[in-house]
C-alpha positions as CSV (number, residue, x, y, z in Angstrom):
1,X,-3.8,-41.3,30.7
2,X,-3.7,-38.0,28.4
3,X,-3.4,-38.6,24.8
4,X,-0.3,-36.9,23.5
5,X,-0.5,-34.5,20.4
6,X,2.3,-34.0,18.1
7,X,2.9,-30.7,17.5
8,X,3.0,-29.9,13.8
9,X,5.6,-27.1,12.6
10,X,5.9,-25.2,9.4
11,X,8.9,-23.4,7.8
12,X,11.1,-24.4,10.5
13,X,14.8,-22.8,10.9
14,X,17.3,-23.3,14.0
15,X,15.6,-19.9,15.3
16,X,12.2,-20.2,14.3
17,X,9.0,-21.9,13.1
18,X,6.7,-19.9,10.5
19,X,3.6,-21.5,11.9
20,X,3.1,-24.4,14.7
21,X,-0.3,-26.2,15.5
22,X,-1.0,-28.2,18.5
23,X,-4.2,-29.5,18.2
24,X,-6.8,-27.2,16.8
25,X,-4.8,-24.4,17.9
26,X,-2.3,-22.4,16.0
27,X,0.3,-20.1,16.6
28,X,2.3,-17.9,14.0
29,X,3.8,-14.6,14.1
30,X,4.5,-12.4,10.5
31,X,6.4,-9.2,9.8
32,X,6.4,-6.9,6.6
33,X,8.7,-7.5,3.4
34,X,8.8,-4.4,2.0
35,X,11.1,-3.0,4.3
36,X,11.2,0.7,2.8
37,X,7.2,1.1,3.0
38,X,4.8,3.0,5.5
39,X,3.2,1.3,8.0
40,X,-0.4,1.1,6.0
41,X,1.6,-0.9,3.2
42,X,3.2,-3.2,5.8
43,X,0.3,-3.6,7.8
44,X,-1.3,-4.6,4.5
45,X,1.5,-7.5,3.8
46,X,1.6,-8.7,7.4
47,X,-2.3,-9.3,7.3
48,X,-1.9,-11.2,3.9
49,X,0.5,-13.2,5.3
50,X,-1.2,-14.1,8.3
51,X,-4.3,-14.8,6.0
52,X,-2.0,-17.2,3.8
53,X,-0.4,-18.9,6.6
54,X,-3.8,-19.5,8.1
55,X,-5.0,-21.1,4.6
56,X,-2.0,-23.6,5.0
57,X,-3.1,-25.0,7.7
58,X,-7.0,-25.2,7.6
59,X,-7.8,-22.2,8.9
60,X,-8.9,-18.2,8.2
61,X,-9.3,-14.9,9.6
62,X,-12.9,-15.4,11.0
63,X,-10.7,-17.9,13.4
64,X,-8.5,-15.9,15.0
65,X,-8.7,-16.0,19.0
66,X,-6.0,-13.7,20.2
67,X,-3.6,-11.1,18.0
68,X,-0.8,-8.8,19.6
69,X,0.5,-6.2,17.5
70,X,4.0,-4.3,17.7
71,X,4.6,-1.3,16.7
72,X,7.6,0.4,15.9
73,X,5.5,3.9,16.8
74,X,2.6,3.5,18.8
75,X,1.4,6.9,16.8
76,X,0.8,4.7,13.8
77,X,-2.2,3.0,15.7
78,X,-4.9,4.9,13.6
79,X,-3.1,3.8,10.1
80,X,-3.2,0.4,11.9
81,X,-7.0,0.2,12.6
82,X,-7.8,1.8,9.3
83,X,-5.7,-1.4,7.2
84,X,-7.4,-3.6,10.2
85,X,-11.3,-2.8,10.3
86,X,-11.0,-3.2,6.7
87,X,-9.8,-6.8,7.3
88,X,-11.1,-8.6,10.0
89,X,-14.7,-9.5,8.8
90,X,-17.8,-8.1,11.2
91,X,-18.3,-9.9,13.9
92,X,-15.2,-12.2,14.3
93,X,-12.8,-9.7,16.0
94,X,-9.9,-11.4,18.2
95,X,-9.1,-10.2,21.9
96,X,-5.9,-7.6,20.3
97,X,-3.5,-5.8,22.2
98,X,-1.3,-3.2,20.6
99,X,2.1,-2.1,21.8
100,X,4.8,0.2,21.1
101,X,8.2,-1.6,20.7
102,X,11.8,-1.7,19.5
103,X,11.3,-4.4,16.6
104,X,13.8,-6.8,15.3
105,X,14.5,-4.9,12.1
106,X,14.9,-1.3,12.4
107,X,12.9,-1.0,9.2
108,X,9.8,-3.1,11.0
109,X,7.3,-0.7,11.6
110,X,4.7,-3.3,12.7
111,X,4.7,-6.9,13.5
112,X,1.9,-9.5,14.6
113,X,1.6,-12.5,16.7
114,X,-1.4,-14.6,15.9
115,X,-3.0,-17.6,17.7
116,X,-6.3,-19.0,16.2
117,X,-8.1,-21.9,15.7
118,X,-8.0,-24.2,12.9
């Protein structure tokens, strides 16, 4: 018989969680706060947030498996990759899609969904 794992959750409203692990696998999503910014700004914010998220729960960026990013304007890709190459340490690159979207905030110009391993 399987072993059940709890699931552990982290900043957890009605709607959302901030961050949920199951096992040695996490999952979190982060969006920008300064809402009147460019996308380089934002990108920079949602990255840190990711990165202090990660840190909450054992982890870092060299454990990332899988990020999807949304932008608000897919144009804003090569600002993106800039902020990102500049992030992500050699060699430890998730799989990462990018997609254009209508976000949840019409100031959102990026957003990220994360899953990594603790």
């Amino acid at each position: 018989m399987a072993i059940e794992r709890p699931i552990e959750r982290q900043g957890t409203t009605q709607r959302y969680s901030d961050i949920c692990v199951h096992g040695n696998t996490i999952y979190l999503a982060e969006t920008p706060q300064t809402l009147d910014s460019n996308v380089a700004t934002q990108t920079r914010e949602v990255l840190a947030g990711v990165e202090k998220l990660l840190e909450q729960v054992g982890s870092d960026k060299t454990r990332l498996l899988m990020v999807t990013i949304y932008l608000r304007d897919i144009d804003d890709l090569i600002a993106v990759n800039a902020v990102w190459d500049r992030w992500v340490p050699r060699g430890t690159a998730p799989v990462r899609v990018c997609v254009e979207g209508r976000l949840a905030h019409p100031d959102f110009l990026i957003e990220v969904a994360v899953v990594a391993a603790r």
